[in-house]
TISEMI-608207 format. One record per residue (C-alpha): residue in three letters; x, y, z negated. Coordinates in steps of 0.5 Angstrom, whole numbers, padded with zeros to 4 digits, always signed. Layout:
N
alaXYZ/...
***
This chain:
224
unk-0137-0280+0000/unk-0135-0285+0005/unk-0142-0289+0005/unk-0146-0283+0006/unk-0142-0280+0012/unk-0145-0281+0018/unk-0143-0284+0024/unk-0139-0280+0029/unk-0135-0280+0036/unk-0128-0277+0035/unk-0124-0273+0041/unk-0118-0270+0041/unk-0112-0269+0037/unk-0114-0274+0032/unk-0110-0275+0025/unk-0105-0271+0027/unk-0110-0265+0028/unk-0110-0257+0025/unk-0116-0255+0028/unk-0123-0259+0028/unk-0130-0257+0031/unk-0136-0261+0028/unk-0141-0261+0035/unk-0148-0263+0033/unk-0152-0265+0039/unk-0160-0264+0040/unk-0166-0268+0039/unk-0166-0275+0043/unk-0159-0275+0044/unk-0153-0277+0040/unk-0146-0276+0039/unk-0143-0278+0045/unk-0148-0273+0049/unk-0143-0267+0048/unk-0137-0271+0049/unk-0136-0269+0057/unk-0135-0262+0055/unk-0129-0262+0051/unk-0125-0262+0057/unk-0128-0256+0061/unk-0126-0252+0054/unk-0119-0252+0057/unk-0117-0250+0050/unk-0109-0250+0048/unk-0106-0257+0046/unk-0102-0253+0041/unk-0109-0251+0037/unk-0109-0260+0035/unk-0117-0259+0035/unk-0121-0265+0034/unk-0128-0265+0036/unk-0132-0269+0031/unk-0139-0271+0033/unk-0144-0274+0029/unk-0150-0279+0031/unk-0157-0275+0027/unk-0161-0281+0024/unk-0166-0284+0027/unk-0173-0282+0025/unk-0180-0280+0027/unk-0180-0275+0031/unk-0188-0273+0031/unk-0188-0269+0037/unk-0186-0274+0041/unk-0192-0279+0038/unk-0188-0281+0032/unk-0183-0284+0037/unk-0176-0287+0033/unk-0171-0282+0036/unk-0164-0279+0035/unk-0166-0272+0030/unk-0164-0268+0025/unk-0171-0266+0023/unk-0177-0267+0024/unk-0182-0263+0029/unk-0189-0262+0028/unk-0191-0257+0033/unk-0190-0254+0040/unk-0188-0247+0035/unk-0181-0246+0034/unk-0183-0241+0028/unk-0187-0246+0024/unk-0186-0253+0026/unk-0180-0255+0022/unk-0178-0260+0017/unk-0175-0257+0012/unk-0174-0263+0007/unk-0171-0267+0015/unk-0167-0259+0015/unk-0165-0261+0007/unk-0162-0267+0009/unk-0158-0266+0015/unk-0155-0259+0012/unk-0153-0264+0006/unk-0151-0269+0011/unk-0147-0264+0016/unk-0143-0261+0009/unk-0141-0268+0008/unk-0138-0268+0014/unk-0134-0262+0013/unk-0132-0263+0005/unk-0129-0269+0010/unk-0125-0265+0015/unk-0123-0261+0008/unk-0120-0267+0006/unk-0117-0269+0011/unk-0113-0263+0011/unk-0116-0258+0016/unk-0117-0252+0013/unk-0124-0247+0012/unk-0122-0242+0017/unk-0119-0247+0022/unk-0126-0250+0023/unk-0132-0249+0028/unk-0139-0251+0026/unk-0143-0251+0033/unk-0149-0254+0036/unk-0154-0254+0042/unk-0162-0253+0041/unk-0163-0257+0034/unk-0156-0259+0032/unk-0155-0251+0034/unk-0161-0249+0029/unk-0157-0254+0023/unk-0151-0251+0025/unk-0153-0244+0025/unk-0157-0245+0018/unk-0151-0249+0015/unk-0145-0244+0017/unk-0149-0239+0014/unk-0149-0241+0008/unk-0142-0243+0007/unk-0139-0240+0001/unk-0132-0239+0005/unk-0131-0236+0012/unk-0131-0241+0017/unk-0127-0240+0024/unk-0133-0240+0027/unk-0141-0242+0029/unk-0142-0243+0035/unk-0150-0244+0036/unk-0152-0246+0044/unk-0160-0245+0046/unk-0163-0246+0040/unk-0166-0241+0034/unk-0166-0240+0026/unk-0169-0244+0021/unk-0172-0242+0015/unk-0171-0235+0017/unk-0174-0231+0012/unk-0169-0234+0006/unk-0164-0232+0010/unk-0163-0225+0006/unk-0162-0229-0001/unk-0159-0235+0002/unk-0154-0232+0007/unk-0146-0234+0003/unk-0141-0227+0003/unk-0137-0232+0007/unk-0141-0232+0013/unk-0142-0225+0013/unk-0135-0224+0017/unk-0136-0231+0021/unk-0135-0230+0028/unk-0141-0232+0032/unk-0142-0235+0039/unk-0149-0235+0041/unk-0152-0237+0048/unk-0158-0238+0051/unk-0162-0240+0059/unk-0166-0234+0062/unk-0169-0239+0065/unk-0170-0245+0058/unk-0178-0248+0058/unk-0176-0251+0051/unk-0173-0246+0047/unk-0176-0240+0049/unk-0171-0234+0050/unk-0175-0229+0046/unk-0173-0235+0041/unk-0166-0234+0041/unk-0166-0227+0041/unk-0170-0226+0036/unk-0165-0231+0032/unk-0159-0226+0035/unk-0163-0219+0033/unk-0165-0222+0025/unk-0157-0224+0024/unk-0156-0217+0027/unk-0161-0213+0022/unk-0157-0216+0016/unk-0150-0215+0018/unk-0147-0220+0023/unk-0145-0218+0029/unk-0145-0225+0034/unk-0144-0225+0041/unk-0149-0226+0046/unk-0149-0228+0052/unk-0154-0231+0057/unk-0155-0235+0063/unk-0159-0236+0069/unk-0160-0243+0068/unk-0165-0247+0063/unk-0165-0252+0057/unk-0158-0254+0059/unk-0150-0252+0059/unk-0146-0249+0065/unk-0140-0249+0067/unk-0139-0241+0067/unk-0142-0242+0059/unk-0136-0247+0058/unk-0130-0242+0060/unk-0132-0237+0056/unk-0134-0241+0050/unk-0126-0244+0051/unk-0124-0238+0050/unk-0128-0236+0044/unk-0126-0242+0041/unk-0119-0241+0042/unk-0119-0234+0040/unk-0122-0236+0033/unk-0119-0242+0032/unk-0111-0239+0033/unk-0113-0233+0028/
***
């Protein structure tokens, strides 16, 4: 399993950590893009997080020209509904859970890791932890939307389904619409879940206020 691992920036409570995040960034950038906002979360020592942020692989990405960048998938179209490469998805997904049997392994427990994202990270976030077999501390999907939503019903893991979901989104984002989102927070709701939503005067971006009620959410699922 180690040499198929991605690379990752690791911040926090390191080997001694109880608790872990996976933080999976967006199209074009990598690991160290999220980094600056642990602090902000505020979140108790005592929780021992680690914040673990992998680096996607470099790939071409067709709606920038086939320019090699950071992605988790490939994007075709402007067309959030049908403008993804699932067989990319597969491979992140197969990737992301790697990650997460590491953390495992590594003695954090299922109910003691958040799985999150921002726009593409958090659309792998969202379709990886929601098909988990064991419940996790959380799913944490910032501006962003659903992939492969009409498989969804099939595939969606009992486990998810009492999952705490924290979903966020821009009044004002020019790249992932906010009907998208809402539309991601409607579908999840039509089958059963119940995430929390919240919504910011801002565009394709993460702000301070967001940052506050995100620590606190975090702090809450990750001390249950």
């Amino acid at each position: 399993m180690g040499e198929s691992l991605l690379p990752c920036v690791e911040v926090g409570a390191g080997e001694h950590a109880e608790c872990a995040v996976l933080l999976l960034h967006g199209l074009g950038a990598d690991g160290h893009d999220l980094a600056p906002i642990v602090p902000y979360l505020e979140l108790d020592p005592a929780l021992a997080v680690r914040f673990v942020l992998p680096h996607a692989p470099q790939i071409p990405v067709t709606i920038n020209g086939g320019m090699r960048m950071p992605a988790w998938y490939d994007i075709t179209s402007g067309d959030l509904r049908t403008r993804h490469d699932l067989e990319g998805l597969q491979r992140s997904a197969a990737q992301v859970r790697a990650l997460i049997e590491r953390e495992h392994a590594r003695g954090i427990a299922p109910e003691k890791l958040v799985l999150a994202g921002f726009s593409q990270g958090g659309a792998v976030a969202l379709h990886v932890g929601l098909r988990q077999a064991q419940r996790m501390a959380g799913i944490v999907a910032l501006s962003t939307y659903l992939l492969d939503g009409d498989a969804l019903q099939q595939e969606l893991d009992a486990g998810a389904k009492d999952t705490p979901i924290f979903m966020a989104h821009g009044d004002h984002d020019e790249v992932v619409q906010p009907a998208r989102g809402r539309a991601a927070r409607d579908q999840l709701r039509a089958l059963g879940l119940a995430p929390s939503w919240h919504s910011f005067p801002m565009g394709h971006e993460i702000c301070l206020e967001q940052l506050e009620l995100l620590g606190t959410w975090l702090g809450s699922a990750l001390a249950g």
